[in-house]
N, C-alpha and C positions, 0 to 999 in steps of 0.2 A: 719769524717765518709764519707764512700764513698757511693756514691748513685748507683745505679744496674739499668741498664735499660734495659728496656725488649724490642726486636726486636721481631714484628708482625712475625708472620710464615705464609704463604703466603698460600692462598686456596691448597688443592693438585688436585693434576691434577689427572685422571684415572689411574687407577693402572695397565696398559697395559704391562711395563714392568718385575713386578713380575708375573702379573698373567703368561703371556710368558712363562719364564723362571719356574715358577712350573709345568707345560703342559712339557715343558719337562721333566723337572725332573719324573713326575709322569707316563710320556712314558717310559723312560730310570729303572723307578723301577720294571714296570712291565713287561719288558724285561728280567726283569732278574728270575721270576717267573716262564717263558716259560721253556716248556720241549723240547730241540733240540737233539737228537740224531744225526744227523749228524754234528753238531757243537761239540759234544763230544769227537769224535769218531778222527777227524782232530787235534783236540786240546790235545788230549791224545797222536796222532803216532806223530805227533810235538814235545812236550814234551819230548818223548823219544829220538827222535833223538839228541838233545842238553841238555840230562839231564847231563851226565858228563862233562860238559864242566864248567871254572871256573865260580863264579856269581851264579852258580844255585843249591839255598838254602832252605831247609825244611821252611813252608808248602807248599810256592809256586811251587817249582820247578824254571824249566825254565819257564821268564814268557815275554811272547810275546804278548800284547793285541790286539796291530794291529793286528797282522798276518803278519807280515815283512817276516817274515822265511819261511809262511810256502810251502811249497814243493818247497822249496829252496836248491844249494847244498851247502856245507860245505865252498867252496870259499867264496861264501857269506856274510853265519855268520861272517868270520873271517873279511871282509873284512868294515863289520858294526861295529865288534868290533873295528878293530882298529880306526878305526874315531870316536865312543863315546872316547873311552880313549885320543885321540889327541884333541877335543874338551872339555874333560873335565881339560887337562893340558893346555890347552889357559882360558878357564875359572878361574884357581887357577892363572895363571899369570895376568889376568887382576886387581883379586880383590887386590891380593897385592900389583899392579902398584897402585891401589885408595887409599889402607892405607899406602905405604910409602910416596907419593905424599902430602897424606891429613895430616901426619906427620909434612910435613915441609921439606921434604929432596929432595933435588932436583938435578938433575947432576952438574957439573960447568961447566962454560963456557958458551957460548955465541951458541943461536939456529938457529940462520942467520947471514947474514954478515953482518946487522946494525949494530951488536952488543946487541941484546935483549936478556934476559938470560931464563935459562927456567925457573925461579921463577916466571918471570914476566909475564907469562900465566895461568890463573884460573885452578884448578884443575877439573875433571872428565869431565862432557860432555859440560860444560862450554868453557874448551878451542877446544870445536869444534864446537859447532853453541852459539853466545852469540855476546855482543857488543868489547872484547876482545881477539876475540877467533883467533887463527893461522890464516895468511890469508891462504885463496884457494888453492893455488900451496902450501902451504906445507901439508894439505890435503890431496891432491891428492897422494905428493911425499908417503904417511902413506898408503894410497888402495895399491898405485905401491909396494908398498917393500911388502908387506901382501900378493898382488899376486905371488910376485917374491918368494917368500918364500913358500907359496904354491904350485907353480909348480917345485921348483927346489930343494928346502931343506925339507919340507917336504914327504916324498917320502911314498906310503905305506909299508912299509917295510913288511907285511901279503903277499903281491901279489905280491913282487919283485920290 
Protein backbone atom coordinates (compact mmCIF):
# COMPACT_ATOMS: atom_id res chain seq x y z
CA UNK A 1 0.00 0.00 0.00
CA UNK A 2 1.11 3.22 -0.75
CA UNK A 3 1.06 5.99 1.66
CA UNK A 4 -0.27 9.81 0.28
CA UNK A 5 1.44 12.61 1.76
CA UNK A 6 -0.07 15.68 2.06
CA UNK A 7 2.11 18.95 1.15
CA UNK A 8 1.27 22.09 3.57
CA UNK A 9 -0.23 24.92 1.22
CA UNK A 10 1.50 27.66 2.08
CA UNK A 11 -0.45 30.96 3.77
CA UNK A 12 -1.94 32.99 0.68
CA UNK A 13 -0.71 36.13 0.11
CA UNK A 14 -3.38 39.20 -0.68
CA UNK A 15 -5.32 38.64 -3.47
CA UNK A 16 -4.17 41.82 -5.30
CA UNK A 17 -3.80 40.19 -8.38
CA UNK A 18 -7.41 38.97 -9.01
CA UNK A 19 -8.89 41.61 -7.29
CA UNK A 20 -6.87 43.68 -10.37
CA UNK A 21 -7.81 41.86 -12.96
CA UNK A 22 -11.83 41.82 -11.77
CA UNK A 23 -11.58 45.90 -11.64
CA UNK A 24 -10.91 45.49 -14.93
CA UNK A 25 -12.96 43.26 -16.13
CA UNK A 26 -15.84 45.03 -14.22
CA UNK A 27 -14.56 48.50 -16.15
CA UNK A 28 -14.53 46.69 -19.45
CA UNK A 29 -18.32 45.29 -18.73
CA UNK A 30 -19.68 48.27 -17.98
CA UNK A 31 -18.39 49.91 -20.98
CA UNK A 32 -20.13 48.06 -22.76
CA UNK A 33 -23.64 49.14 -21.17
CA UNK A 34 -22.68 52.88 -22.20
CA UNK A 35 -24.68 54.48 -24.88
CA UNK A 36 -22.20 56.16 -27.61
CA UNK A 37 -23.82 57.41 -30.47
CA UNK A 38 -20.85 58.61 -32.09
CA UNK A 39 -19.13 55.24 -31.69
CA UNK A 40 -22.17 53.88 -33.48
CA UNK A 41 -22.46 56.01 -36.15
CA UNK A 42 -18.08 55.37 -37.24
CA UNK A 43 -18.57 51.82 -36.53
CA UNK A 44 -21.76 51.37 -38.91
CA UNK A 45 -20.09 53.88 -42.11
CA UNK A 46 -16.93 51.40 -41.39
CA UNK A 47 -18.84 48.43 -41.76
CA UNK A 48 -20.30 49.41 -44.71
CA UNK A 49 -17.48 50.29 -46.47
CA UNK A 50 -15.85 46.81 -46.21
CA UNK A 51 -18.98 44.76 -45.97
CA UNK A 52 -18.68 43.16 -49.35
CA UNK A 53 -15.40 42.19 -49.08
CA UNK A 54 -14.42 38.29 -48.56
CA UNK A 55 -14.23 37.33 -44.49
CA UNK A 56 -17.38 39.41 -43.89
CA UNK A 57 -19.94 37.17 -42.42
CA UNK A 58 -23.61 37.26 -40.80
CA UNK A 59 -23.97 38.41 -37.65
CA UNK A 60 -20.80 40.23 -37.51
CA UNK A 61 -20.30 41.77 -40.50
CA UNK A 62 -17.08 43.29 -41.18
CA UNK A 63 -15.58 43.09 -37.89
CA UNK A 64 -12.70 45.65 -36.91
CA UNK A 65 -12.37 45.93 -33.06
CA UNK A 66 -9.53 48.05 -33.08
CA UNK A 67 -10.49 50.36 -35.50
CA UNK A 68 -7.41 49.38 -37.93
CA UNK A 69 -9.61 50.44 -40.94
CA UNK A 70 -11.31 53.07 -39.98
CA UNK A 71 -11.20 56.12 -42.25
CA UNK A 72 -8.85 54.34 -44.04
CA UNK A 73 -8.54 53.77 -48.01
CA UNK A 74 -9.05 50.62 -49.58
CA UNK A 75 -5.05 50.36 -50.42
CA UNK A 76 -4.98 49.66 -46.94
CA UNK A 77 -7.46 47.01 -46.17
CA UNK A 78 -5.88 45.17 -48.80
CA UNK A 79 -2.67 45.61 -47.89
CA UNK A 80 -3.51 44.31 -44.00
CA UNK A 81 -5.07 41.53 -45.73
CA UNK A 82 -2.42 40.36 -47.51
CA UNK A 83 -0.19 40.11 -44.52
CA UNK A 84 -2.74 38.24 -42.17
CA UNK A 85 -3.06 35.66 -44.95
CA UNK A 86 1.02 35.53 -45.36
CA UNK A 87 1.31 35.30 -41.66
CA UNK A 88 -1.26 32.85 -41.38
CA UNK A 89 0.64 30.58 -44.09
CA UNK A 90 3.90 30.92 -41.99
CA UNK A 91 1.91 29.90 -39.04
CA UNK A 92 0.45 26.51 -40.82
CA UNK A 93 4.19 26.05 -42.04
CA UNK A 94 5.60 26.24 -38.78
CA UNK A 95 3.26 23.86 -36.99
CA UNK A 96 3.81 21.27 -39.55
CA UNK A 97 7.73 21.89 -39.29
CA UNK A 98 6.88 20.80 -35.32
CA UNK A 99 4.73 17.57 -36.12
CA UNK A 100 6.94 16.22 -38.98
CA UNK A 101 10.05 17.11 -36.91
CA UNK A 102 8.37 15.56 -33.56
CA UNK A 103 7.59 12.59 -35.92
CA UNK A 104 10.89 11.50 -36.32
CA UNK A 105 11.62 12.62 -39.84
CA UNK A 106 14.26 14.64 -40.37
CA UNK A 107 16.20 15.89 -43.68
CA UNK A 108 19.36 13.70 -44.50
CA UNK A 109 22.56 14.72 -44.53
CA UNK A 110 24.76 16.40 -42.52
CA UNK A 111 23.72 20.35 -41.15
CA UNK A 112 27.54 21.61 -40.98
CA UNK A 113 30.59 20.73 -42.11
CA UNK A 114 31.55 18.69 -38.94
CA UNK A 115 29.37 16.43 -40.08
CA UNK A 116 26.28 16.78 -37.44
CA UNK A 117 23.08 15.44 -38.89
CA UNK A 118 19.90 17.22 -38.26
CA UNK A 119 18.46 14.47 -36.07
CA UNK A 120 21.10 15.24 -33.89
CA UNK A 121 19.51 18.64 -32.72
CA UNK A 122 16.28 18.59 -30.27
CA UNK A 123 13.14 19.41 -31.82
CA UNK A 124 11.06 22.73 -31.51
CA UNK A 125 12.48 25.58 -29.39
CA UNK A 126 14.86 23.38 -27.90
CA UNK A 127 17.17 23.39 -30.82
CA UNK A 128 17.28 27.10 -30.47
CA UNK A 129 18.00 28.25 -26.88
CA UNK A 130 18.83 24.87 -24.77
CA UNK A 131 22.17 23.00 -23.61
CA UNK A 132 22.13 21.29 -27.36
CA UNK A 133 20.82 23.87 -29.42
CA UNK A 134 22.44 25.15 -33.05
CA UNK A 135 25.31 27.07 -32.25
CA UNK A 136 24.89 31.14 -32.76
CA UNK A 137 26.17 31.67 -36.29
CA UNK A 138 23.66 29.16 -37.50
CA UNK A 139 21.01 31.24 -35.81
CA UNK A 140 21.76 33.91 -37.09
CA UNK A 141 22.44 32.34 -40.57
CA UNK A 142 17.94 31.21 -39.87
CA UNK A 143 17.07 35.74 -38.89
CA UNK A 144 19.33 36.29 -42.28
CA UNK A 145 17.54 33.98 -44.69
CA UNK A 146 13.99 35.01 -42.99
CA UNK A 147 14.96 38.52 -43.61
CA UNK A 148 16.39 37.75 -47.08
CA UNK A 149 13.12 36.09 -47.78
CA UNK A 150 11.15 38.86 -46.53
CA UNK A 151 12.51 41.62 -48.59
CA UNK A 152 12.99 39.88 -51.64
CA UNK A 153 10.67 36.84 -52.05
CA UNK A 154 7.97 37.70 -50.24
CA UNK A 155 6.77 40.67 -52.09
CA UNK A 156 3.20 42.07 -51.40
CA UNK A 157 1.82 41.08 -54.34
CA UNK A 158 -1.84 43.53 -53.12
CA UNK A 159 0.45 46.73 -53.69
CA UNK A 160 2.75 45.59 -56.45
Amino acid sequence: AQRHRTVPIPPSQPPTMKVAASLVLLAGSAAAFSSSQANKASTSALSMAYENEVGAQKPLGFWDPLNFLLDQPQERFDRLRYVEIKHGRIAQLAFLGQIVTRAGIHLPGSIDLEGNSFDSYPDGLAALFGEDAIPQAGFGQIILFIGLLELFVMKDSANG
